[in-house]
C-alpha positions as CSV (number, residue, x, y, z in Angstrom):
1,X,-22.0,9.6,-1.8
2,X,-18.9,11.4,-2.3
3,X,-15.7,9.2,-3.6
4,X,-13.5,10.8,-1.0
5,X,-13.3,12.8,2.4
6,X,-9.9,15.3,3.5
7,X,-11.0,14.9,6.7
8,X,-10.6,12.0,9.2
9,X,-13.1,9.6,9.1
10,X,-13.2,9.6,13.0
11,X,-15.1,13.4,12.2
12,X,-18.3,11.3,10.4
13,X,-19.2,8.8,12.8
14,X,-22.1,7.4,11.0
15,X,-19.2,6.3,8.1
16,X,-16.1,5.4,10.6
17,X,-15.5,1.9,10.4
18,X,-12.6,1.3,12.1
19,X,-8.8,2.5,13.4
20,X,-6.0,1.5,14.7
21,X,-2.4,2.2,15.1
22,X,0.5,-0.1,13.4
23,X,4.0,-0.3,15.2
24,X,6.6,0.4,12.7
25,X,8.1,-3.5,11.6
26,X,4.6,-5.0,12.1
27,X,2.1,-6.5,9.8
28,X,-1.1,-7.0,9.0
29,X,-3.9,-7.9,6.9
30,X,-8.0,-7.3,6.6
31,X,-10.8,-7.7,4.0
32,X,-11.7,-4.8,2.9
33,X,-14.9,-4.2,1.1
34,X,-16.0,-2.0,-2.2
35,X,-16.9,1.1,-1.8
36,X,-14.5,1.4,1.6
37,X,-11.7,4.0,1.8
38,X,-8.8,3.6,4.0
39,X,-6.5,6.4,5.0
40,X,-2.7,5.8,6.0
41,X,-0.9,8.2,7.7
42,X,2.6,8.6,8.7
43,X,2.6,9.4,12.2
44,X,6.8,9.9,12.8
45,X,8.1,11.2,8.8
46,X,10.4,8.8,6.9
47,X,7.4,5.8,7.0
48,X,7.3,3.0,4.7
49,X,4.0,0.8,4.5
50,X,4.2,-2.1,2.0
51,X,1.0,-3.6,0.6
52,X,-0.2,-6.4,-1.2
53,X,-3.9,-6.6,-2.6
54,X,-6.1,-10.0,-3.9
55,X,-9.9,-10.1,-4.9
56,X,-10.9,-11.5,-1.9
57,X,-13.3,-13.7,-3.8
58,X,-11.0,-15.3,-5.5
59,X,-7.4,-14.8,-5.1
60,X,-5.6,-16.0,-8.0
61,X,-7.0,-12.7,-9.1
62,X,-4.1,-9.9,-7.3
63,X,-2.4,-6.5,-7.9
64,X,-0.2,-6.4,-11.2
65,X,2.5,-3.8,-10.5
66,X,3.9,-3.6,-14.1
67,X,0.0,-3.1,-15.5
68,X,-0.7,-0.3,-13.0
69,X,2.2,1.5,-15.1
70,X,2.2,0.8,-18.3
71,X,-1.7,1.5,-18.2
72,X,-1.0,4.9,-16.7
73,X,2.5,5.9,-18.1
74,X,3.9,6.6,-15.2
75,X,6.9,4.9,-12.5
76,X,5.3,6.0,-9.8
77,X,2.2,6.6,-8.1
78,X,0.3,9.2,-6.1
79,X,-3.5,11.0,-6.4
80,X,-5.5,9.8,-9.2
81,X,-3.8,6.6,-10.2
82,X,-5.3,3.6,-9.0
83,X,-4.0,0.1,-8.9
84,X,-4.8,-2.4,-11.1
85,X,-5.6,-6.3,-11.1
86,X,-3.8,-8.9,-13.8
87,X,-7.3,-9.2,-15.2
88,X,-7.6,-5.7,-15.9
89,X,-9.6,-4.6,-12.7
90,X,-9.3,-1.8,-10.4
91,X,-8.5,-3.5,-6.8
92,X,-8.1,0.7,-5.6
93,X,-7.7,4.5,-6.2
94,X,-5.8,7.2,-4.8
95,X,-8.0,9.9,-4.3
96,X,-6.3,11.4,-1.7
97,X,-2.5,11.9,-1.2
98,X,-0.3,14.6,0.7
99,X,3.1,13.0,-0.2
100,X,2.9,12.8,-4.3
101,X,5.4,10.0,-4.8
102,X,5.0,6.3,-4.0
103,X,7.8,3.6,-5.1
104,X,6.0,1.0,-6.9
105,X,10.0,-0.4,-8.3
106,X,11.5,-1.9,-5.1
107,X,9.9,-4.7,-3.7
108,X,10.7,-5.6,-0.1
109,X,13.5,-6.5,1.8
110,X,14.6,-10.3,3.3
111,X,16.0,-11.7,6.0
112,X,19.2,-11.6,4.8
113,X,19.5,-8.1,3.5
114,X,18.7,-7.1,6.8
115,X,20.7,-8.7,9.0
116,X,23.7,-7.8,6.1
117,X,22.0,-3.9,7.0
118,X,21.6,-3.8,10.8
119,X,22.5,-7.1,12.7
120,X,20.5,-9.8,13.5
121,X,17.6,-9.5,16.8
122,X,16.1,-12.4,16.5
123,X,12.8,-13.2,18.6
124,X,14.5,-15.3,21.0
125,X,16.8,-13.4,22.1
126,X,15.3,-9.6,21.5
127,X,11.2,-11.1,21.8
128,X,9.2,-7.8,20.2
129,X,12.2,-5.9,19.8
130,X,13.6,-8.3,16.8
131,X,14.0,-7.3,13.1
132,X,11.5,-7.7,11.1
133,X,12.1,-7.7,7.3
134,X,8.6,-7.0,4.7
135,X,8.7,-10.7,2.9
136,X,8.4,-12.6,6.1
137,X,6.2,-10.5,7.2
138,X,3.9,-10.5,4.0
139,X,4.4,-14.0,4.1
140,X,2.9,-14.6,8.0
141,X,0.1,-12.9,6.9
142,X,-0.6,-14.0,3.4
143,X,-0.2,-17.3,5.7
144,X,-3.7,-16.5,7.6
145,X,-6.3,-16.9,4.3
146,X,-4.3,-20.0,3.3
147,X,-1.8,-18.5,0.9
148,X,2.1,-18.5,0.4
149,X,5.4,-18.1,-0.9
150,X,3.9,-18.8,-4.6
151,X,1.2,-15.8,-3.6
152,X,3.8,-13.4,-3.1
153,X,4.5,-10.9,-5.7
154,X,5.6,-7.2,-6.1
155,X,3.8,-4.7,-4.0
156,X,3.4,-1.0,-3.4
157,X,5.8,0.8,-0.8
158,X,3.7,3.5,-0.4
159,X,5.3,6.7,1.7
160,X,8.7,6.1,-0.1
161,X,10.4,7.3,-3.1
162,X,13.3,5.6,-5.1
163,X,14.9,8.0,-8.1
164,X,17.0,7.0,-10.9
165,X,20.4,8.8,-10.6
166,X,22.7,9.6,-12.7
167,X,25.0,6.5,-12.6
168,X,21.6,4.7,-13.8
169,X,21.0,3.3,-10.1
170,X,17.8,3.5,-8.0
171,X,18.7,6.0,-5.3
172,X,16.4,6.3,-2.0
173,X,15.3,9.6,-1.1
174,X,15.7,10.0,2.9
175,X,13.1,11.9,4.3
176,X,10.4,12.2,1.4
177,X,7.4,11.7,3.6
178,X,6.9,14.2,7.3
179,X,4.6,13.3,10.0
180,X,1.5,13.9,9.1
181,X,1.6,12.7,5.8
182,X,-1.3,10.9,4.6
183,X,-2.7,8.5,2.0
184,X,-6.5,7.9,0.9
185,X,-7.4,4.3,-1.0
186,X,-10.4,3.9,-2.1
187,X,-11.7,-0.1,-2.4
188,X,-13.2,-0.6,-5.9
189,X,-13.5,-4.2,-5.4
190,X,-13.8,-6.2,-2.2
191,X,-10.0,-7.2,-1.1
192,X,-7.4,-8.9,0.4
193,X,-5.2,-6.5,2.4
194,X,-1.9,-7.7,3.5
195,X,0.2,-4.5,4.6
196,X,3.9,-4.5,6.1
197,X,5.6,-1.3,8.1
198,X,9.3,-2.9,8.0
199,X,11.6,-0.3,6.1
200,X,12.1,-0.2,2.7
201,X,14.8,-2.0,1.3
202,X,16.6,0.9,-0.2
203,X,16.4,2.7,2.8
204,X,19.9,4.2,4.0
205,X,19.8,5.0,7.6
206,X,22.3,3.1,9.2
207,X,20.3,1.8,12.3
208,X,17.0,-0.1,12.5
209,X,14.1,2.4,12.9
210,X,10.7,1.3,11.3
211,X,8.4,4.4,12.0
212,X,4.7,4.1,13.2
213,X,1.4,3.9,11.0
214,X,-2.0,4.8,11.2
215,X,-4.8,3.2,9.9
216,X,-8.3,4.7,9.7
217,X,-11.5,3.2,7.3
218,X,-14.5,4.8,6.6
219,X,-17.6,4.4,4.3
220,X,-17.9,6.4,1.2
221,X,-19.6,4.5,-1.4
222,X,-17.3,4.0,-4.9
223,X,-16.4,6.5,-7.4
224,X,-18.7,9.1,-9.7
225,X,-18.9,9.2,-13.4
226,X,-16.4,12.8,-12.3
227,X,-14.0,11.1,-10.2
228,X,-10.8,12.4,-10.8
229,X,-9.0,8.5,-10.7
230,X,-11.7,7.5,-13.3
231,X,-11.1,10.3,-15.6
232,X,-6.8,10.4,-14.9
233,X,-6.8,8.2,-18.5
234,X,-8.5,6.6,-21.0
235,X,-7.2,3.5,-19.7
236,X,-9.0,4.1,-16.6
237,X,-12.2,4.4,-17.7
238,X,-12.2,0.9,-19.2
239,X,-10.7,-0.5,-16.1
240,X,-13.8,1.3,-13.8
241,X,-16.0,-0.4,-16.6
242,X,-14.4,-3.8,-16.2
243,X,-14.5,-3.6,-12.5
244,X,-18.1,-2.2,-12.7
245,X,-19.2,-5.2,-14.8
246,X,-17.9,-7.6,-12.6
247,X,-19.2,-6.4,-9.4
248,X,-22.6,-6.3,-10.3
């Protein structure tokens, strides 16, 4: 089958899987398996969608940041990189991407970086309408297959790009991604997906305004001897090997 689609899986129905819409400052997690691609779209502009990923057979196994790029020589990601495992594996690809920048540097915010940002609306008081900050909300959901604070590590904020400038600081780019903007990933292995839509840390607007997701899966079988992710580096064809290998 072919590794990717440009057009929404909702237009196949014999491969839809699934969609559904995520309120900006949610959260939420799914098992996704091999051969599975997932498209993320930014339905507002100025999006930020936070991601963790874990083999879902065995979880000690999860996405190693720093390997994703030093393997591919690159400080950020977009089409053709994929996203690699600390053994070495390919957890997903990017086959698909209408942004062409993703901040892999900047982790998530806190609690308390938030409230120092925009106030604090805690549940009691503001019940849906609280602040929500990306590490609690990994953590809830990391929470659900029985992990924790221990299983946390440094992510993907996909939809966001974070420069150097030329003091030497990381400098958030406002208004990188526009409604419409889509991402692709394609499942190489069968994983743990634990996703968060609160803004990114960096992110300088000076009120509290998370911006809507939406989520879309589809069938389309895992990647050719051609595909462009395999063949972005040498360094990728080992780690389709190595993922090969293992899910056979």
């Amino acid at each position: 089958m072919s590794s990717s689609s440009s057009l929404p899986a909702e237009s196949d129905p014999a491969t839809h899987l699934w969609s559904e819409a995520l309120p900006g400052g949610s959260h939420w997690s799914y098992q996704i398996r091999r051969g599975t691609t997932l498209r993320v779209t930014d339905l507002e502009g100025g999006a930020n969608f936070s991601v963790l990923m874990y083999n879902s057979a065995e979880c000690l196994e999860r996405l190693n940041v720093p390997d994703t790029l030093k393997a591919q020589h690159t400080a950020h990601l977009t089409r053709g990189n994929v996203l690699y495992s600390d053994m070495g594996r390919i957890l997903a690809s990017i086959v698909q991407d209408t942004v062409g920048w993703h901040d892999p540097l900047c982790g998530v915010a806190d609690a308390e970086l938030m409230q120092s940002k925009y106030g604090q609306h805690r549940y009691q008081d503001y019940r849906n309408d609280m602040y929500r900050n990306g590490k609690d909300s990994l953590l809830i959901e990391l929470g659900k297959w029985g992990l924790g604070l221990r299983d946390l590590m440094p992510g993907v904020n996909f939809f966001s790009k974070v420069v150097v400038n030329p003091g030497g600081s990381l400098q958030f780019v406002p208004g990188h991604s526009r409604a419409g903007d889509y991402v692709d990933l394609r499942f190489e292995m069968d994983t743990l997906l634990a996703v968060s839509s609160a803004p990114h840390p960096l992110d300088t607007s000076p009120i509290y305004s998370p911006k809507q997701i939406a989520l879309c899966a589809w069938t389309t079988g895992t990647a050719p001897q051609s595909d462009a992710c395999r063949l972005h580096c040498p360094e990728n064809q080992r780690g389709f090997a190595n993922t090969e290998q293992y899910c056979r």
